[in-house]
C-alpha positions in Angstrom: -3.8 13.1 18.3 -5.3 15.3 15.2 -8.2 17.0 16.6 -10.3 17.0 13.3 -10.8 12.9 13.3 -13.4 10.9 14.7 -12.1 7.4 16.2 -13.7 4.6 18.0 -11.6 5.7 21.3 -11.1 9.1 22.9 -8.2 10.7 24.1 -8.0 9.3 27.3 -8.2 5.9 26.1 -5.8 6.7 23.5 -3.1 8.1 25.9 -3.5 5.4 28.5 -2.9 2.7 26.0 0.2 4.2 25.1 1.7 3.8 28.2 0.9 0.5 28.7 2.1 -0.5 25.4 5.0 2.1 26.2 5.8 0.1 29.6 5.4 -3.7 27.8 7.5 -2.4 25.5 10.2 -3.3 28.1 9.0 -6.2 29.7 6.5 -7.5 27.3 5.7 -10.5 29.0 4.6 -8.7 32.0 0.9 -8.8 31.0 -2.4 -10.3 32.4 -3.1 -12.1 29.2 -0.6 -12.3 27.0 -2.2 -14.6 24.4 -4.8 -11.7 23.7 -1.9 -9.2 23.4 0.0 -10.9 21.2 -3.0 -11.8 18.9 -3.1 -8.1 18.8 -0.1 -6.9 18.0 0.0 -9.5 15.3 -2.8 -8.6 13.8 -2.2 -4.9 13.6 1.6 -5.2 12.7 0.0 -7.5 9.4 -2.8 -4.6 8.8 -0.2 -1.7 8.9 2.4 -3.8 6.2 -0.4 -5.0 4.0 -1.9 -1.1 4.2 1.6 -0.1 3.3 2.5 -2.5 0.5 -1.0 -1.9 -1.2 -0.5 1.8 -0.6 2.8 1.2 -2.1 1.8 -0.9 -5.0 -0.5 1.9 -5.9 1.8 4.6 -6.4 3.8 2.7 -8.2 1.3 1.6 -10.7 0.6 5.0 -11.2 3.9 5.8 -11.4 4.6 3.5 -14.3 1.2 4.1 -16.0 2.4 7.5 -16.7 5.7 7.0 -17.6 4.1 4.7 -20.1 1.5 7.1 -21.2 3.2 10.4 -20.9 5.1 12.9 -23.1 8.1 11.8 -22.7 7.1 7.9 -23.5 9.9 5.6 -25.3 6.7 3.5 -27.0 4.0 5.7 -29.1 0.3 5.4 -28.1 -0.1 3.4 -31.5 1.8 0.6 -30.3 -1.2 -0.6 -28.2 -3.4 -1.0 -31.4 -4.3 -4.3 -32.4 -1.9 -4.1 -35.9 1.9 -4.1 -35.2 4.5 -2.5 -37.5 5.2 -5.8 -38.4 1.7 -7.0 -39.5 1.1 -4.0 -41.5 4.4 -4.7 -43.9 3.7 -8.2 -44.5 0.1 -6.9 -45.7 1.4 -4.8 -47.7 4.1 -7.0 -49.1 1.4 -9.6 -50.0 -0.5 -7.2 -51.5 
């Protein structure tokens, strides 16, 4: 465990529900109530994906938000204006 973080658990705690989870993790019926530890399990396998995918989703926003806005970007800044190449011309072909 990092020493520099505070968590709801000590070490001891921390290290003695690893090896129960590390000994159910061969017989994982072999609990007292295994209702409970499958609620559990659950419920933090769902919290770690949806961690991951927003953690995930994030980057890639960023990701793409520069590659829209950067140097190197295929569409000039002006393109998000309100006027569009093509509403300029036919102003000034009406003109």
């Amino acid at each position: 465990m990092e020493e520099n973080k505070n968590y709801a658990f000590s070490e001891d705690e921390w290290n003695a529900c690893i090896k129960v989870l590390k000994t159910l993790k061969e017989v994982p019926f072999e609990n007292p109530d295994n209702d409970l530890f499958a609620g559990l399990i659950t419920k933090i396998h769902k919290n770690a994906k949806k961690n991951i995918r927003i953690a995930s989703y994030s980057s890639k926003k960023q990701e793409d938000l520069q590659t829209s806005f950067g140097k190197e970007s295929y569409f000039p800044r002006n393109n998000f204006s309100k006027y569009s190449t093509f509403s300029l011309s036919d102003k000034t072909k009406r003109s």
